[in-house]
C-alpha positions, 0 to 999 in steps of 0.5 A: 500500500502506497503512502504517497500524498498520506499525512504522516507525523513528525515534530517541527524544531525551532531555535528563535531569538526571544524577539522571535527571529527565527535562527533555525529550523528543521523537520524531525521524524521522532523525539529523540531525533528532534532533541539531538537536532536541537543539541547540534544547533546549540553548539553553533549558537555556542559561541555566542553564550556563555561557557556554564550555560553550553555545557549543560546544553552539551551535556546529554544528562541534563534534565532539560533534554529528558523533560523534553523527549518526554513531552514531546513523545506524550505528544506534548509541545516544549519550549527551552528559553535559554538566556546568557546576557545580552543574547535570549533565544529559545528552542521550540519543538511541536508534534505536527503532520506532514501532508506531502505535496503531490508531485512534490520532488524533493518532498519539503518535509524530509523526516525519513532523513536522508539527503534532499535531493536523494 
């Protein structure tokens, strides 16, 4: 049976500076990956906080990033404001359906992974 054009779930990422521009985003197919998404963003965002406030967002014990697979495989919303002065930013990240558009090549939601142009 044939999936074309079947909505199908995933989680739609944010990093957004409080303001809300938004700095990044991407599809994701799962919880998990929605999290490791968000921790490899950071560590671009990295050089521009401060040192206490990167380790935790690198380090893969901290609660916030347990809290947040939890919400999200609840199929809850979560928000992580991040502050280290004088930068604000958050990361935002919401269960969604991807509806594919027909004839669509590449898909413009690719949460199956792989390359775009694949």
């Amino acid at each position: 049976m044939s999936t074309v054009g079947k909505p199908h779930p995933g989680f739609w990422c944010e990093w957004r500076h409080i303001d809300g521009e938004r700095i990044r985003s991407a599809s994701q197919p799962s919880p998990e990956s929605a999290v490791r998404w968000a921790r490899l963003t950071v560590r671009i965002l990295a050089s521009a906080v401060g040192p206490y406030l990167v380790d935790r967002l690198v380090d893969r014990s901290d609660p916030w990033w347990e809290d947040a697979v939890s919400a999200l495989e609840r199929g809850a919303e979560f928000t992580l404001p991040l502050v280290a002065e004088p930068f604000s930013f958050a990361w935002h990240a919401r269960p969604v359906l991807f509806v594919p558009v027909a004839g669509g090549k590449p898909l413009p939601h690719r949460t199956t992974g792989g390359m775009p142009w694949g």
